[in-house]
N, CA, C and O atoms as a GROMACS GRO file, in nm:
protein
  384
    1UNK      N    1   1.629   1.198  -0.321
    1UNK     CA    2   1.540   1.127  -0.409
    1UNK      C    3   1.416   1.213  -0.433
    1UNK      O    4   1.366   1.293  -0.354
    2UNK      N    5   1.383   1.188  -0.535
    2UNK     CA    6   1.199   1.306  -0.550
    2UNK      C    7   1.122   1.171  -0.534
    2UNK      O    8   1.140   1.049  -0.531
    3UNK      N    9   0.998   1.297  -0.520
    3UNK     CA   10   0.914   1.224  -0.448
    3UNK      C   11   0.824   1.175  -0.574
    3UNK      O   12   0.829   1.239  -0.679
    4UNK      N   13   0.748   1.069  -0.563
    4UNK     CA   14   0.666   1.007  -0.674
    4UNK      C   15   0.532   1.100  -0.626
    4UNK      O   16   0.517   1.159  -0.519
    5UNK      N   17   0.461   1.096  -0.714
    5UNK     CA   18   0.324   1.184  -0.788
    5UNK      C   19   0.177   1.100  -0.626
    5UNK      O   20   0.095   1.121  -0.537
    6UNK      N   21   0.252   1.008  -0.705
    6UNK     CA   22   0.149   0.903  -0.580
    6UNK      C   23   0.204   0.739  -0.603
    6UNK      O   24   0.296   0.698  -0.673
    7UNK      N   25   0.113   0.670  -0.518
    7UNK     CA   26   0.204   0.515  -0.493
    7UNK      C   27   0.198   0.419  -0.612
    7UNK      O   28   0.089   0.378  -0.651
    8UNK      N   29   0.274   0.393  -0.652
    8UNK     CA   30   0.252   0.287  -0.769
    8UNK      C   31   0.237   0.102  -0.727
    8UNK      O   32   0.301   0.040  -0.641
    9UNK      N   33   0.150   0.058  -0.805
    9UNK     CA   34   0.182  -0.068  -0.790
    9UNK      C   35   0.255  -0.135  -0.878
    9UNK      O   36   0.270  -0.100  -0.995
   10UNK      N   37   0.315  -0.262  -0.812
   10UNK     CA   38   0.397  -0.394  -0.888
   10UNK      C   39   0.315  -0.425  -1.012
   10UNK      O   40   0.193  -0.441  -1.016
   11UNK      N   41   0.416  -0.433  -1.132
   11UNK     CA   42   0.338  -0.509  -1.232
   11UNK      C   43   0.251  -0.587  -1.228
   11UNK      O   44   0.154  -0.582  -1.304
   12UNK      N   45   0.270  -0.682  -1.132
   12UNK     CA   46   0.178  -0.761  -1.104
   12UNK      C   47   0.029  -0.750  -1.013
   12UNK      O   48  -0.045  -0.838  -0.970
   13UNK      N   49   0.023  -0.652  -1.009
   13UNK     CA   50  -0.106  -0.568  -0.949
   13UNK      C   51  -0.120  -0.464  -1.008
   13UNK      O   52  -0.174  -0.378  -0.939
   14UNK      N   53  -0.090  -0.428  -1.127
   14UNK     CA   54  -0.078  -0.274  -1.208
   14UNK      C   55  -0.250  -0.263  -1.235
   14UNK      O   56  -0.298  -0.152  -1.254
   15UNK      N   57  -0.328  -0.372  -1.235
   15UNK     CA   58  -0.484  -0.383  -1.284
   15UNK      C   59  -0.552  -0.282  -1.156
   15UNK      O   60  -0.642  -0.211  -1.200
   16UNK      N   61  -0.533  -0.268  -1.054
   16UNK     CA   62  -0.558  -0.211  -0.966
   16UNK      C   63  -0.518  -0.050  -0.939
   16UNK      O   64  -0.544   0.020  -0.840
   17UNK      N   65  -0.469  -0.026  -1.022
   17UNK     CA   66  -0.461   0.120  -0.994
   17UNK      C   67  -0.553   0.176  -1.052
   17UNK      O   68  -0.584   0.130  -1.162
   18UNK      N   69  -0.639   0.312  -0.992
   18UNK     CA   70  -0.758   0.320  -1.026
   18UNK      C   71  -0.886   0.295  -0.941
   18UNK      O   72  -0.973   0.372  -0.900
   19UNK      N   73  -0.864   0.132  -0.928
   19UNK     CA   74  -0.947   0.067  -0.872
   19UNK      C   75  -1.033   0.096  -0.742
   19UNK      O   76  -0.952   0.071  -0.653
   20UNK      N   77  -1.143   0.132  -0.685
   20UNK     CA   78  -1.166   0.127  -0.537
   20UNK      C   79  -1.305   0.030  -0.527
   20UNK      O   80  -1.389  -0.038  -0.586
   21UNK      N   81  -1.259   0.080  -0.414
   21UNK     CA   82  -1.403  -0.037  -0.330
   21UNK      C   83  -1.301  -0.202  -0.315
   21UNK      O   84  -1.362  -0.308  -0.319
   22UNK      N   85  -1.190  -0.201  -0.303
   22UNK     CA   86  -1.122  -0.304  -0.256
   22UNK      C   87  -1.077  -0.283  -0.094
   22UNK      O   88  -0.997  -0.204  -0.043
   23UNK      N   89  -1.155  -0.376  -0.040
   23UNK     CA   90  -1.178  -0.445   0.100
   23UNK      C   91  -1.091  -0.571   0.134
   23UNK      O   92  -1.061  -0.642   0.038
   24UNK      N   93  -1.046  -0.608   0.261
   24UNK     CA   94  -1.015  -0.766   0.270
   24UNK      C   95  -1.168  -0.747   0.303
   24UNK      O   96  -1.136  -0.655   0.378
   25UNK      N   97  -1.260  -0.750   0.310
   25UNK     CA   98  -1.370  -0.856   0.274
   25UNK      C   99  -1.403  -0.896   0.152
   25UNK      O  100  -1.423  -1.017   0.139
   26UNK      N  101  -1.418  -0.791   0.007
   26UNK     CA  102  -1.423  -0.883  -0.106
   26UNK      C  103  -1.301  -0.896  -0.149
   26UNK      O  104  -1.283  -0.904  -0.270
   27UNK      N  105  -1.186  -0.902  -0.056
   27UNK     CA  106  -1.059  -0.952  -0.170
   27UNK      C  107  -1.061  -1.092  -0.212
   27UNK      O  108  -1.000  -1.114  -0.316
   28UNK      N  109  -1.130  -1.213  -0.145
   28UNK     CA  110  -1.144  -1.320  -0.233
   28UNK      C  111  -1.200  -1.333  -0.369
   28UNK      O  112  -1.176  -1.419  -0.454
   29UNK      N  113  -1.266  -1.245  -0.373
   29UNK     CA  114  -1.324  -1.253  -0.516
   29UNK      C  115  -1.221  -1.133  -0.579
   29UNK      O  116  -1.232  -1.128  -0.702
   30UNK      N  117  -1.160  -1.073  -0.546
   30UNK     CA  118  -1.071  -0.971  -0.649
   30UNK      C  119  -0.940  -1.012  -0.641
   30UNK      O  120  -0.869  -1.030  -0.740
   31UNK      N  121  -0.903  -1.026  -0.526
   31UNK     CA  122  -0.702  -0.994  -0.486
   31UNK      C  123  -0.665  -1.161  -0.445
   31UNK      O  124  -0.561  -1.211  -0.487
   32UNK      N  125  -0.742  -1.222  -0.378
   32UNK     CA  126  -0.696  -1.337  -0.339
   32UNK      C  127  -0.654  -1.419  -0.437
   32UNK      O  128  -0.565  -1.498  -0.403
   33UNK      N  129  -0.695  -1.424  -0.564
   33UNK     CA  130  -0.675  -1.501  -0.673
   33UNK      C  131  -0.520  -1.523  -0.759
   33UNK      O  132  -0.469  -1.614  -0.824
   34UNK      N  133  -0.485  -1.397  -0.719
   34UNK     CA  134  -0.328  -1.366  -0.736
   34UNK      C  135  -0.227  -1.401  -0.658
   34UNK      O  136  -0.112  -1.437  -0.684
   35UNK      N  137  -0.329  -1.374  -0.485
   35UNK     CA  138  -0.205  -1.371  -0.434
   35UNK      C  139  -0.183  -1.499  -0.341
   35UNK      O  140  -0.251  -1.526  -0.242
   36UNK      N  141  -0.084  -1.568  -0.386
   36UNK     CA  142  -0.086  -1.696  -0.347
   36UNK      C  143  -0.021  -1.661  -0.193
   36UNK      O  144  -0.040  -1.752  -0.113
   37UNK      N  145   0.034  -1.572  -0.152
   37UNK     CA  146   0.176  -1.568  -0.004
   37UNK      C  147   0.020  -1.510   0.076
   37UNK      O  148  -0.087  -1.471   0.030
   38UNK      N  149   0.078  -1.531   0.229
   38UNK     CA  150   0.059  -1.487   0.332
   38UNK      C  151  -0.044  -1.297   0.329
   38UNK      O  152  -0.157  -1.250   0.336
   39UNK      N  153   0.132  -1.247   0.313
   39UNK     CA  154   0.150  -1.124   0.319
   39UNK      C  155   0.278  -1.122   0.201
   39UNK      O  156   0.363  -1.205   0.168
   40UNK      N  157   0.236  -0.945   0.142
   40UNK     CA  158   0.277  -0.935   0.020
   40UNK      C  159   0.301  -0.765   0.043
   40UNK      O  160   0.249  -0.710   0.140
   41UNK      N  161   0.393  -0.678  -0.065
   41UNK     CA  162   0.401  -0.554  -0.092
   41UNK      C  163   0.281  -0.538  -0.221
   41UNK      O  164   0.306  -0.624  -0.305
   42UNK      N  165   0.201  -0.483  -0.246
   42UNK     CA  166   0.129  -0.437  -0.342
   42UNK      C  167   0.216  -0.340  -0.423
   42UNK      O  168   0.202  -0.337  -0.545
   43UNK      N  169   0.310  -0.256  -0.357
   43UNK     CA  170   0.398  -0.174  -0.438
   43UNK      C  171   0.447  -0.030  -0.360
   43UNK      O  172   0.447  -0.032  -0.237
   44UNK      N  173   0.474   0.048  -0.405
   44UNK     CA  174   0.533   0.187  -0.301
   44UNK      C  175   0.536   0.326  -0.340
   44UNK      O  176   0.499   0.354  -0.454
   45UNK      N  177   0.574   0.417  -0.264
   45UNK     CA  178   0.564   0.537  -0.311
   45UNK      C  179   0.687   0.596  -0.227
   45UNK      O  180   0.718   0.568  -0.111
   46UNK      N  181   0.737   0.668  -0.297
   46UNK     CA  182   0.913   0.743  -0.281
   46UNK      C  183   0.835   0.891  -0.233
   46UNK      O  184   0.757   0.945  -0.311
   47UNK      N  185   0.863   0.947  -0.101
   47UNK     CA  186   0.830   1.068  -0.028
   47UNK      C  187   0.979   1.130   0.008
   47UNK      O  188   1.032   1.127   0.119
   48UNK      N  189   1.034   1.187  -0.112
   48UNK     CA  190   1.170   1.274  -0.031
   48UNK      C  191   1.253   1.160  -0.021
   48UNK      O  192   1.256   1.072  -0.107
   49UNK      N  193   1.316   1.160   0.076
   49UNK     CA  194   1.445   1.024   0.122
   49UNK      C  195   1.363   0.901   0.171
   49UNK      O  196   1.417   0.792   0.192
   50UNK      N  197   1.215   0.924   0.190
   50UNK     CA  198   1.143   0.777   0.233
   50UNK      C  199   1.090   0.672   0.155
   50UNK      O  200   1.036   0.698   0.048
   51UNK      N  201   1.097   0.587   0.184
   51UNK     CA  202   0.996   0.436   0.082
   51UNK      C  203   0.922   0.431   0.148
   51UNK      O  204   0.980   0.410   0.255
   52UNK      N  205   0.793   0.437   0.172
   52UNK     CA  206   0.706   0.365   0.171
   52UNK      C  207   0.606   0.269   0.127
   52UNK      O  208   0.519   0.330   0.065
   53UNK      N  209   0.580   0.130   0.134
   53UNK     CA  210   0.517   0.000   0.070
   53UNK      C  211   0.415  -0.008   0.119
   53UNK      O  212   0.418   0.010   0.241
   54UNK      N  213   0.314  -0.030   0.074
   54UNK     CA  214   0.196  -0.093   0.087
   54UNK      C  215   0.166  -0.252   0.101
   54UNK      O  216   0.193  -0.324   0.005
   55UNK      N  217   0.103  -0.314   0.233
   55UNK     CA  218   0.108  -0.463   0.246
   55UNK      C  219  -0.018  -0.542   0.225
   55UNK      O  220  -0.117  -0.483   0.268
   56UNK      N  221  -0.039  -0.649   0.177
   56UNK     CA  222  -0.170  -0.707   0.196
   56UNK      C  223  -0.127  -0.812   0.286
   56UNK      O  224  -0.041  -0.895   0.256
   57UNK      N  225  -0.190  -0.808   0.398
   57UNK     CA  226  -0.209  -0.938   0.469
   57UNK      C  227  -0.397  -0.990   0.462
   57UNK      O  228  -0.501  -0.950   0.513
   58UNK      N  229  -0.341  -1.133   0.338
   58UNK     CA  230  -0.442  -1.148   0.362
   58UNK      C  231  -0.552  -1.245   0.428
   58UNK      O  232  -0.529  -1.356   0.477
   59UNK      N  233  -0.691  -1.170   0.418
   59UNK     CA  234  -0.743  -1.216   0.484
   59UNK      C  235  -0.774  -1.125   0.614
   59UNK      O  236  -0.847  -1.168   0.703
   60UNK      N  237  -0.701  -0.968   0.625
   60UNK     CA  238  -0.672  -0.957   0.763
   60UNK      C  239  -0.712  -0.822   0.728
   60UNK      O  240  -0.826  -0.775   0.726
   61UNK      N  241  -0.563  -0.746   0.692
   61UNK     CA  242  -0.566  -0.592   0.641
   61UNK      C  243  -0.439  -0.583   0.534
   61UNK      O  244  -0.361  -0.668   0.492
   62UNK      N  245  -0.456  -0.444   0.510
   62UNK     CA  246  -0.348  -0.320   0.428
   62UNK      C  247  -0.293  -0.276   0.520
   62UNK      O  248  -0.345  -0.250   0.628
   63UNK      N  249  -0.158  -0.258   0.483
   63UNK     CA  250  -0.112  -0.202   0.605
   63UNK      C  251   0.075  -0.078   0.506
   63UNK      O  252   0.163  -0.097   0.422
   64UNK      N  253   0.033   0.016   0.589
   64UNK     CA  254   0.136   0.097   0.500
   64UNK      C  255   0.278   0.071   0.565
   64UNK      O  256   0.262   0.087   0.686
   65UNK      N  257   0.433   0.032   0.534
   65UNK     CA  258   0.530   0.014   0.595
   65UNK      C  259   0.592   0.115   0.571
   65UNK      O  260   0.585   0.148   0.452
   66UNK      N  261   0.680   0.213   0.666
   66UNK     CA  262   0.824   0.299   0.618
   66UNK      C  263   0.951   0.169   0.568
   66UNK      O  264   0.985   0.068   0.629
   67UNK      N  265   0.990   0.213   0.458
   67UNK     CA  266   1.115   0.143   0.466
   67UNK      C  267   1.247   0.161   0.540
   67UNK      O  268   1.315   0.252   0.492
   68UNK      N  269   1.292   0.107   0.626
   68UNK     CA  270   1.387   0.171   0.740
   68UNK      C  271   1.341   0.218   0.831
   68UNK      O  272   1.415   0.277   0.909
   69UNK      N  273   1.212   0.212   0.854
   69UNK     CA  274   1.127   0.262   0.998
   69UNK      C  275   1.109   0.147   1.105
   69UNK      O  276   1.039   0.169   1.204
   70UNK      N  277   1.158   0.047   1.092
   70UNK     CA  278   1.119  -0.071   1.182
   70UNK      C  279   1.023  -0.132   1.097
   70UNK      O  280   1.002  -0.133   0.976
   71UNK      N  281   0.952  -0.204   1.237
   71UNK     CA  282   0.878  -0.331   1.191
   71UNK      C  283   0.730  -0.298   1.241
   71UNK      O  284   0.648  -0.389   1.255
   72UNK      N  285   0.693  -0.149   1.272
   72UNK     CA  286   0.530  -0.135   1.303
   72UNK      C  287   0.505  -0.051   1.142
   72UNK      O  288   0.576  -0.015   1.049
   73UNK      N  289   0.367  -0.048   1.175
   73UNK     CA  290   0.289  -0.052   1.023
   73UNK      C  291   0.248   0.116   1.104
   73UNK      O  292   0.224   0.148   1.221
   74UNK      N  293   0.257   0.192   0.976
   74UNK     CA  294   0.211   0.346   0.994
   74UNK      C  295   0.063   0.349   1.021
   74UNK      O  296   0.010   0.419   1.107
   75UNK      N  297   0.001   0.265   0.938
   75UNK     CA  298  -0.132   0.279   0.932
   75UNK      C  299  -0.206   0.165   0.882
   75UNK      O  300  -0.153   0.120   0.781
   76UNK      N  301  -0.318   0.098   0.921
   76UNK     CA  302  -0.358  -0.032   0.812
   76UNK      C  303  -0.489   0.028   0.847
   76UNK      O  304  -0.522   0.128   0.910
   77UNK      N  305  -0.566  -0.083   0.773
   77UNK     CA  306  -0.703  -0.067   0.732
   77UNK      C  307  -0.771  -0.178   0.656
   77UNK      O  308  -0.703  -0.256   0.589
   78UNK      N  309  -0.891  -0.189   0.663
   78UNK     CA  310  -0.953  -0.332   0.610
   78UNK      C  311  -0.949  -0.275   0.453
   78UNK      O  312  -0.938  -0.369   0.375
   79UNK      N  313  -0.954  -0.170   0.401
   79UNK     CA  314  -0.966  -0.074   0.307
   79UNK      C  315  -0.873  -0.069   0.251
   79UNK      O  316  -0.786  -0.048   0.334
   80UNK      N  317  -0.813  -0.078   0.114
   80UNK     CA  318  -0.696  -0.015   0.014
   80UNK      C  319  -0.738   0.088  -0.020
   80UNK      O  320  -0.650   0.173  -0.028
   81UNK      N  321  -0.851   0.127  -0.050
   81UNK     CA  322  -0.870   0.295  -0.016
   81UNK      C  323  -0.832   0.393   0.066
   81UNK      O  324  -0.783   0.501   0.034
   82UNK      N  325  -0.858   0.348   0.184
   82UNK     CA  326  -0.846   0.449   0.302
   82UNK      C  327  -0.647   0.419   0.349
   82UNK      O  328  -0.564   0.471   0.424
   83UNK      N  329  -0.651   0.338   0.278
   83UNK     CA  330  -0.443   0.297   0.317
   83UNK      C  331  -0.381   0.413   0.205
   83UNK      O  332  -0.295   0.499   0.224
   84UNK      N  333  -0.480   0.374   0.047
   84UNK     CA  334  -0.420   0.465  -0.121
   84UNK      C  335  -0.404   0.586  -0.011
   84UNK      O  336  -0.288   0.626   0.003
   85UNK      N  337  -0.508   0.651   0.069
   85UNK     CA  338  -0.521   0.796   0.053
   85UNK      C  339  -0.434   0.823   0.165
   85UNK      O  340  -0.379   0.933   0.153
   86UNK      N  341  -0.411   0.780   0.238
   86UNK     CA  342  -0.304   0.762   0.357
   86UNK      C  343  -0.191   0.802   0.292
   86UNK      O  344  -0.156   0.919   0.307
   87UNK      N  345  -0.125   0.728   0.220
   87UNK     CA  346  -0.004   0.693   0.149
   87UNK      C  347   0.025   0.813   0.066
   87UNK      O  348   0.125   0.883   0.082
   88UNK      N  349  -0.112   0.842  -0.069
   88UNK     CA  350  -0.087   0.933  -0.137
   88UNK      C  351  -0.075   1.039  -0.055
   88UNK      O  352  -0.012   1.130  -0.108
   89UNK      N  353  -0.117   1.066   0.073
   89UNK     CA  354  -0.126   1.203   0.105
   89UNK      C  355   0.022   1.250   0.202
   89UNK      O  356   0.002   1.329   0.294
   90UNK      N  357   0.103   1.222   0.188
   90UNK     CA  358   0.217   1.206   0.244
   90UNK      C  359   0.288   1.319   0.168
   90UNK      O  360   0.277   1.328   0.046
   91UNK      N  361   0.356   1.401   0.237
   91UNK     CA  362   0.476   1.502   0.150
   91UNK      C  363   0.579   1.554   0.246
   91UNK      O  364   0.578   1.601   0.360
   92UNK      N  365   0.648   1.533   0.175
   92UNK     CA  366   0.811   1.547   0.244
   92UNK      C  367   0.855   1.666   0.356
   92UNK      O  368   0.945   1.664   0.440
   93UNK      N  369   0.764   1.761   0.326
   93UNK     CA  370   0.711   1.884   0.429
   93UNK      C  371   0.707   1.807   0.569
   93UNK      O  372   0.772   1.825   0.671
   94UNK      N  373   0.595   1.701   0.534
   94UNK     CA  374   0.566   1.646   0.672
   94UNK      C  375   0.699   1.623   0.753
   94UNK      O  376   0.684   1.651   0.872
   95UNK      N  377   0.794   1.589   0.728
   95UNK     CA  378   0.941   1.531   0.786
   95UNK      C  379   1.028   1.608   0.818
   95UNK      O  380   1.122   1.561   0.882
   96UNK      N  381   1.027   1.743   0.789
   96UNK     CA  382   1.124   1.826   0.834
   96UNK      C  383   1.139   1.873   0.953
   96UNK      O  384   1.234   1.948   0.977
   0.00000   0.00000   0.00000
């Protein structure tokens, strides 16, 4: 599989790409309004043979998932910034 440029989001969060300074502290006033679930994928990024998704739990954190890596989170953060740059900075180098 090739690898994507950087992580994309779900249509339904496509307003957010771009975006920073998104916190779970002001996600009630930005993200909460959408997101009616618990916990959610914001969307993913393809690294070589890996998926990786991006999660909002909210109220809590971001949290980055491998797809097929189990059930611990690579990295979270109160920050979708500091998760974007996590995520984007990933390259298939790293895995060999």
């Amino acid at each position: 599989m090739s690898t994507m440029k950087e992580f994309v989001f779900y249509p339904r969060f496509v307003q957010f790409q771009g975006v920073r300074g998104v916190t779970v502290d002001n996600s009630h006033k930005i993200l909460n309004e959408i997101v009616r679930d618990e916990e959610l994928s914001l969307g993913n990024r393809q690294v070589g043979n890996r998926s990786y998704h991006v999660f909002y739990f909210k109220n809590d954190c971001f949290a980055v998932y491998y797809h097929g890596g189990g059930t611990d989170a690579l990295f979270t953060s109160r920050s979708l910034d500091e998760v974007l740059d996590y995520i984007n900075g990933l390259n298939p180098e790293d895995f060999k």
